[in-house]
N, C-alpha and C positions, 0 to 999 in steps of 0.2 A: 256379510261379506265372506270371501272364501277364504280360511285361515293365512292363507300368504299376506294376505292384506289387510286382515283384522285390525292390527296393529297399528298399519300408518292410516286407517280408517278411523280409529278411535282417536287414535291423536289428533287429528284433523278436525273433527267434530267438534273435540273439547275445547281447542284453540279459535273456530269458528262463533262456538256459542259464547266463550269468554269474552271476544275482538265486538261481540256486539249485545252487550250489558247493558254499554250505556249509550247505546243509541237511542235516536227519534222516532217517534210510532209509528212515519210512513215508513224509513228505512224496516224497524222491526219486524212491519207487516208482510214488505217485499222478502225479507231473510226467512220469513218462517212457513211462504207459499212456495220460494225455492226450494227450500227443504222437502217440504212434505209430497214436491214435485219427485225431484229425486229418490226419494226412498219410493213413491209408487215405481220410478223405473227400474231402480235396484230388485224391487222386489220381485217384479215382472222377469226381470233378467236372470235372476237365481233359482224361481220356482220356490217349490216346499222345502226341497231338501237343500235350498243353499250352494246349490251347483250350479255356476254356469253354461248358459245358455248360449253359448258365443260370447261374444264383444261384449266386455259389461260397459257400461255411461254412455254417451251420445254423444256426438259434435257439439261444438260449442256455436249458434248463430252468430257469424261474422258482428250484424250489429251488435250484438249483446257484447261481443269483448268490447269493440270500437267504445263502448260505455264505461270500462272499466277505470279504476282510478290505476295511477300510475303502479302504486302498492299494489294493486290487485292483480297487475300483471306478474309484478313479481313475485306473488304468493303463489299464482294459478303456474306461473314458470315452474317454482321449486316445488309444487305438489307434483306436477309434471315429470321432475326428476325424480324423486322419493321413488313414484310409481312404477317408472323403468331402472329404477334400482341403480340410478348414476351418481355419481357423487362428484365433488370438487368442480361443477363446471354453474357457477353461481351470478346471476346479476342481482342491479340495486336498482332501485326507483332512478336512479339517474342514470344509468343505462339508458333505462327505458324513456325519459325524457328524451335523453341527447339523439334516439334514432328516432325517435318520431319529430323530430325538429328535422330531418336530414331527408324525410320523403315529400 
């Protein structure tokens, strides 16, 4: 990662690998081909020397969010913010219920 982001990259990581310890083996298998997904496009993106290539990560496939559990919205929200460097503008799992009850 490019040192701007090393940081909330690592933390990210460690808090991802922790949140799934004690998962089930299909979940584990899904979390660990995600991964290994991402760091090939990480790596693609940085080159050798760790310097961006444009745009580092990719869009997310509309279905894939539509998938996500409520939590996972609001994790993928607040890494969201972390990454544009925002701060104080926070939702909750029940945020995110109450709008998707309203579409």
């Amino acid at each position: 990662m490019p040192t701007e982001l090393r940081a909330l990259g690592d933390g990210y990581v460690r808090d991802e690998f922790k949140r799934h310890l004690k998962c089930n083996p299909m979940e584990a298998q899904l979390f660990m081909t995600e991964w290994a997904r991402y760091a090939s496009t990480i790596t693609k993106q940085l080159g050798l020397r760790g310097k961006p290539k444009g745009e580092l990560g990719e869009e997310m496939d509309p279905n894939a969010v539509e998938m996500l559990k409520d939590d996972q919205v609001v994790q993928l929200y607040e890494l969201m913010l972390a990454a544009k460097g925002l701060e104080g503008d926070t939702i909750t799992a029940d945020d995110v219920r109450g709008s998707s009850k309203s579409k």
